[in-house]
C-alpha positions as CSV (number, residue, x, y, z in Angstrom):
1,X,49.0,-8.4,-16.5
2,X,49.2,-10.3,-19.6
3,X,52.5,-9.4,-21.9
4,X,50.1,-9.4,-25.5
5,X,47.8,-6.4,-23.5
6,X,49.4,-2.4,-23.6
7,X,47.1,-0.6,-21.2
8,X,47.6,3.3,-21.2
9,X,45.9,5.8,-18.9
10,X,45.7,9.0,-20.9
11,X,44.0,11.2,-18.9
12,X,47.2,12.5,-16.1
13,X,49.7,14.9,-16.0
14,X,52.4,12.8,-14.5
15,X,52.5,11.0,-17.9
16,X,54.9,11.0,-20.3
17,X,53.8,14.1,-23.1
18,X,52.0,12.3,-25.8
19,X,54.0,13.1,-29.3
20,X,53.6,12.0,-33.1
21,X,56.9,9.8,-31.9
22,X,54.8,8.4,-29.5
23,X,51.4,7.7,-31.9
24,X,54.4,6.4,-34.7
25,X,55.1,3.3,-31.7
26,X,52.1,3.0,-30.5
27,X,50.6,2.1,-34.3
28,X,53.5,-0.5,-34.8
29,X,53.0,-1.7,-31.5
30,X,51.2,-5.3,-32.5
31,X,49.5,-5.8,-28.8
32,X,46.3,-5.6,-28.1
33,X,45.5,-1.8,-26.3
34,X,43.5,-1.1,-23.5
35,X,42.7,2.5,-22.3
36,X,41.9,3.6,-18.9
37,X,39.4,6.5,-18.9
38,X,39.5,8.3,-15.8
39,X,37.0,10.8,-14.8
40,X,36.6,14.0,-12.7
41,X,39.3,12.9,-10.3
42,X,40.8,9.9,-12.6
43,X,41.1,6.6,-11.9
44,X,41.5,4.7,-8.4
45,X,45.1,4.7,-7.2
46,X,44.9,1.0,-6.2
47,X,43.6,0.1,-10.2
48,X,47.0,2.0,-11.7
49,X,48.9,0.4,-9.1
50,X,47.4,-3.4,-9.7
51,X,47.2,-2.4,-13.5
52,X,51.2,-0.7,-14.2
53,X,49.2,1.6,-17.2
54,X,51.9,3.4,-19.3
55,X,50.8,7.2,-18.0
56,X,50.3,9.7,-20.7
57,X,49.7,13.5,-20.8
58,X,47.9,15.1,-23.8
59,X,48.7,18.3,-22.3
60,X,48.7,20.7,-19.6
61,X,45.2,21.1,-19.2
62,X,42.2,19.5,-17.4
63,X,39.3,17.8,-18.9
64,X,36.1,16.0,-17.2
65,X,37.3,12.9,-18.5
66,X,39.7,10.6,-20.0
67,X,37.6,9.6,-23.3
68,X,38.7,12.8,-25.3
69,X,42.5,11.9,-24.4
70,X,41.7,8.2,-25.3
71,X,40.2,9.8,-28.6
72,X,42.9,11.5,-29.4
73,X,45.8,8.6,-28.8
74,X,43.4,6.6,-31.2
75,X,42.9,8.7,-34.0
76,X,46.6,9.9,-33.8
77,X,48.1,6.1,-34.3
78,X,45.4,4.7,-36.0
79,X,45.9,7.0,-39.0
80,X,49.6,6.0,-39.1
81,X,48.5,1.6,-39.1
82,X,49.2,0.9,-43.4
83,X,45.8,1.2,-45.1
84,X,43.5,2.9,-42.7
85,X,44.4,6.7,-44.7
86,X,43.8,5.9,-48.5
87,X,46.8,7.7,-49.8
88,X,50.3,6.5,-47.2
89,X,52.0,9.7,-48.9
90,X,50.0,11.7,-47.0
91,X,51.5,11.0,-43.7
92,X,54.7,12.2,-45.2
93,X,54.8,15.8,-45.5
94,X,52.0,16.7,-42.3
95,X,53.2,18.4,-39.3
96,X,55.7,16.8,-36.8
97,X,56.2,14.0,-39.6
98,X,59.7,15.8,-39.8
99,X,59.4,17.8,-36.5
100,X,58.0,20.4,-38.2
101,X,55.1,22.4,-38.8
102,X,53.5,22.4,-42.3
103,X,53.5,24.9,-45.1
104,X,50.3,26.3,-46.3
105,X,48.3,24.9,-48.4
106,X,46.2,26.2,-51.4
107,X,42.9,25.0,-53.4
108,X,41.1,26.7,-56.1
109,X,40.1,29.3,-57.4
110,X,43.7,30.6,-58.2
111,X,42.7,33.9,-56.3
112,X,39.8,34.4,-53.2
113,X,39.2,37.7,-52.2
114,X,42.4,39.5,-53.4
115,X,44.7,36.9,-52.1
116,X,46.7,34.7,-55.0
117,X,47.9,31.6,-55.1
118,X,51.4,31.9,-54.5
119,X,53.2,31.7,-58.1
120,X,55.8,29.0,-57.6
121,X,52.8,26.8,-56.5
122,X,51.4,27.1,-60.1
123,X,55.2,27.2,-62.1
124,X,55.0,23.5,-62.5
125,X,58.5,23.6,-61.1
126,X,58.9,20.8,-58.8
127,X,62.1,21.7,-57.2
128,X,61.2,25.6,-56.6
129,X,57.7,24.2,-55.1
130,X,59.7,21.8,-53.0
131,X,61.8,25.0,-51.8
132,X,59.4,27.0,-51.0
133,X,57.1,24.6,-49.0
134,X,60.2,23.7,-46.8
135,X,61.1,27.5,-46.1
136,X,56.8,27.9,-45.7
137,X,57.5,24.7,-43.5
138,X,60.6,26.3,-41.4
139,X,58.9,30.2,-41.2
140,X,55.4,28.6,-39.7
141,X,57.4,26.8,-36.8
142,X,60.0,29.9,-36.5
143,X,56.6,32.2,-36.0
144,X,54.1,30.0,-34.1
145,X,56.5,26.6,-32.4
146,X,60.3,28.3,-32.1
147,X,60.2,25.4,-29.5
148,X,60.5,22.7,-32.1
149,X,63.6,24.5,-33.8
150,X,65.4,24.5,-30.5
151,X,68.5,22.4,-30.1
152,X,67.0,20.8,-33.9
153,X,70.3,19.5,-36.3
154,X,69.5,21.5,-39.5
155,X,70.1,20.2,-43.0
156,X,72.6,23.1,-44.5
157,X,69.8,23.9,-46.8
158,X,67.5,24.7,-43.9
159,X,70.0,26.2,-42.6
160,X,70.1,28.7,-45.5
161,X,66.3,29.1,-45.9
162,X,66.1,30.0,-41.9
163,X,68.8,32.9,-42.5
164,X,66.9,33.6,-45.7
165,X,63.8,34.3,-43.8
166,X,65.7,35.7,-40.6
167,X,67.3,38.1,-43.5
168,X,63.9,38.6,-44.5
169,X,62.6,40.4,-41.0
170,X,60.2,37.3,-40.1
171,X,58.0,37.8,-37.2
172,X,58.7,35.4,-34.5
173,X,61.1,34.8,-31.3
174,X,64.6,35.0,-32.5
175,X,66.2,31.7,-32.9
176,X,70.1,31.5,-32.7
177,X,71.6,29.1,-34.8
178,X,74.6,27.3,-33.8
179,X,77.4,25.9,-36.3
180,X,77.0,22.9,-38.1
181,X,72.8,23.9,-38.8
182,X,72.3,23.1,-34.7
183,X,69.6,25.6,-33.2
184,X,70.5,26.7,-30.0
């Protein structure tokens, strides 16, 4: 196998877990990529022995075919390579850029069917917006990926917003935070 060629066969479950970590390395990664699309039953055990792919799982779930895992690798790296996404801030603040979920976002008009923009969103306050879109940031993953907060080194001001929204009564499986900001 030539050392300038990554091949990767997306489409297993004895692969490692494909993560944003993993889509971060794979757009620096300055060989050229070649992925092995399996289908129904995969790909011949004698090609990923003569081959040595790097085995990925997109999940724990079967599909007909490898091309929607090979999709997904793509689009999930290639939106990371400088210049392909017209703005590079917005990689910054997007889910699982910090480990994180995102905070909600809002567009106009200011109210849709009852429901108001949030009022630090329109203060013009840039710290109290930065606030609240971390603690919006931390109560999404508390209530839909505790997973991600487990055993995660907390800033002391995350810290604070998680016992703020813990002291609060947020819905969502009790996290216990250690000393020092560790989740446990």
């Amino acid at each position: 196998m030539r050392c300038d060629i990554l091949t990767l066969f997306p489409d297993t479950p004895h692969g490692r877990p494909f993560t944003q970590a993993y889509a971060k390395n794979l757009a620096a990664d300055p060989r050229r990529l070649v992925i092995l699309c399996g289908h129904y039953e995969g790909v011949d055990e004698r090609v990923r022995l003569a081959l040595h792919p790097e085995e990925i799982s997109v999940g724990d779930y079967v599909l007909t075919g490898g091309e929607l895992p090979a999709l997904l690798l793509i689009d999930a790296a290639a939106r990371l390579v400088p210049g392909v996404l017209g703005d590079p801030e917005s990689i910054v603040e997007e889910s699982f850029a910090e480990g994180l979920l995102e905070y909600p976002h809002y567009t106009r008009p200011a109210e849709v069917r009852g429901v108001p923009v949030p009022e630090v969103l329109l203060s013009g306050h840039h710290e109290a917006i930065r606030l609240w879109r971390r603690k919006e940031a931390l109560r999404s993953t508390y209530q839909r990926r505790p997973d991600l907060l487990q055993d995660r080194v907390l800033s002391l001001e995350d810290q604070q917003l998680l016992d703020e929204l813990t002291r609060e009564g947020v819905d969502g499986t009790p996290v216990r935070c250690g000393e020092e900001g560790v989740v446990s």
